[in-house]
C-alpha positions in Angstrom: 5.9 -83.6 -67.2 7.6 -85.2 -64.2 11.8 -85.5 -64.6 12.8 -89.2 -63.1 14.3 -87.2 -60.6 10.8 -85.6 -59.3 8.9 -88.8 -60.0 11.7 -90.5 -57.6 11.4 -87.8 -55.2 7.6 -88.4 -55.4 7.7 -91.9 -54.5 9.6 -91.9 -51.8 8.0 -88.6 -50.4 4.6 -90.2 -50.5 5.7 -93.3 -48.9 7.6 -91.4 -45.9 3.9 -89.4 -45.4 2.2 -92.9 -45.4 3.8 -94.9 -43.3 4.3 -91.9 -40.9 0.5 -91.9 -40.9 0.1 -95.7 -40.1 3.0 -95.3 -37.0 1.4 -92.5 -35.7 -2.4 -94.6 -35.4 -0.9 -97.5 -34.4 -3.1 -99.5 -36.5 -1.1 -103.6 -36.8 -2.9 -103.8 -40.4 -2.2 -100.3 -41.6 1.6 -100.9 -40.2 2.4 -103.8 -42.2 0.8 -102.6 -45.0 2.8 -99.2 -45.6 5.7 -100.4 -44.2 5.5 -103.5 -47.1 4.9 -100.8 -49.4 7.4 -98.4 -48.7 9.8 -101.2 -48.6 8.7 -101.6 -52.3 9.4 -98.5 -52.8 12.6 -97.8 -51.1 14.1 -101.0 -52.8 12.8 -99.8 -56.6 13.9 -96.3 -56.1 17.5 -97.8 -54.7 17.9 -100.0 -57.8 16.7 -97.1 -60.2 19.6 -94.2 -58.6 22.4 -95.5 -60.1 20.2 -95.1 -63.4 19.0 -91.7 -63.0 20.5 -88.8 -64.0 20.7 -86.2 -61.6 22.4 -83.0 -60.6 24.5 -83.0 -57.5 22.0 -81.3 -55.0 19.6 -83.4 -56.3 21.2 -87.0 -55.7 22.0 -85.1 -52.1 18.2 -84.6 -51.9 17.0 -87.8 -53.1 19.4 -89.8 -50.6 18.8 -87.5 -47.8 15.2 -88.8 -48.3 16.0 -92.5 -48.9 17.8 -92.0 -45.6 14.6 -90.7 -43.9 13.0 -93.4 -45.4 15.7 -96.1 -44.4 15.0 -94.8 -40.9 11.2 -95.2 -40.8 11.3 -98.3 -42.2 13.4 -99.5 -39.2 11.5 -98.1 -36.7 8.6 -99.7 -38.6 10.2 -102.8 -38.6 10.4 -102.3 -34.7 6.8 -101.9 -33.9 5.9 -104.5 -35.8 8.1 -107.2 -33.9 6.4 -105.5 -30.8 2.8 -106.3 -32.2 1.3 -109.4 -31.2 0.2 -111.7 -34.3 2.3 -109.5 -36.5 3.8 -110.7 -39.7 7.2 -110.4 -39.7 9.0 -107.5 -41.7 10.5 -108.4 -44.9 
């Protein structure tokens, strides 16, 4: 049975691996699509932290990845305003 913690962690892992994935094939659809999703996800798991209760090295491991997450998101945010025809981000 998943903890919220580990289901947290989950999400956020999962959406880091995607939207990694779409970056790295450049594909405009697959771009906007993760990166909308891991928005999603980024903004749920936000609102749920102050919920969730964690141990200290875990609310240090769940914001380390929210902040790797942050980070894609902007640089997703980036390629996309350099794609032609692009929607823009959210």
């Amino acid at each position: 049975m998943l903890t919220p913690y580990d289901f947290a962690m989950e999400e956020v892992s999962l959406a880091i691996l995607r939207l990694a994935d779409a970056l790295t094939a450049l594909d405009p659809a697959a771009i906007e699509q993760e990166c909308a999703e891991a928005r999603w996800v980024y903004q749920d798991v936000v609102n749920l932290y102050p919920k969730l209760q964690m141990q200290a090295a875990e609310r240090d491991s769940l914001l380390a990845q929210l902040s790797l997450l942050g980070s894609q998101l902007d640089l997703c945010d980036r390629q996309l305003r350099s794609i032609p025809n692009a929607a823009s981000p959210v």
